[in-house]
C-alpha positions in Angstrom: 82.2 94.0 150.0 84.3 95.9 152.2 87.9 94.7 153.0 88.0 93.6 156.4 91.8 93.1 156.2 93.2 96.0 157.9 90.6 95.1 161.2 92.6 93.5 164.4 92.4 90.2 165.2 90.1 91.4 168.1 87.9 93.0 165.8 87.8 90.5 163.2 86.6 88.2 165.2 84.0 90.2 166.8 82.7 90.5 162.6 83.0 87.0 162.3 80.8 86.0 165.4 78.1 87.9 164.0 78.1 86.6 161.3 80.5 87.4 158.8 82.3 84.5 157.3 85.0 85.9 155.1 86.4 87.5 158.7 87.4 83.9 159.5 89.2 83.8 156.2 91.4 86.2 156.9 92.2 85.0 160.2 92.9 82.0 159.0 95.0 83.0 156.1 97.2 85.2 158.3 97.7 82.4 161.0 98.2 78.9 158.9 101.9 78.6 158.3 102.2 79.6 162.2 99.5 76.8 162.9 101.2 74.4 160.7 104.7 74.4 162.0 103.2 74.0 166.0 101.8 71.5 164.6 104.8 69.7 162.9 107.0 70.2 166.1 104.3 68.3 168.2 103.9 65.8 165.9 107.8 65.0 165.5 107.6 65.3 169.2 105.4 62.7 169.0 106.7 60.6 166.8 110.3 60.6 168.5 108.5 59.6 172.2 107.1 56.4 170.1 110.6 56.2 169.1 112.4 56.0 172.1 109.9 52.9 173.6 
């Protein structure tokens, strides 16, 4: 298979809506930690409104 790694984000997903699953992959793998600390920050958000009542 040929490595899709070196494509833009633009590009990859263009390859991965037609099809291509391993495109997502590498989305994914170059996007999770930045994913995972939004998502910490607006879950500790969260948890200090709940907090605060």
């Amino acid at each position: 298979m040929k490595s899709l790694s070196h494509l833009s984000d633009k590009e990859l997903l263009s390859v991965f809506q037609s099809g291509n699953h391993h495109a997502y992959e590498i989305i994914y793998n170059r996007y999770w930690k930045l994913l995972y600390r939004h998502e910490n920050a607006m879950l500790l958000r969260i948890i200090f409104l709940f907090w605060q009542l």
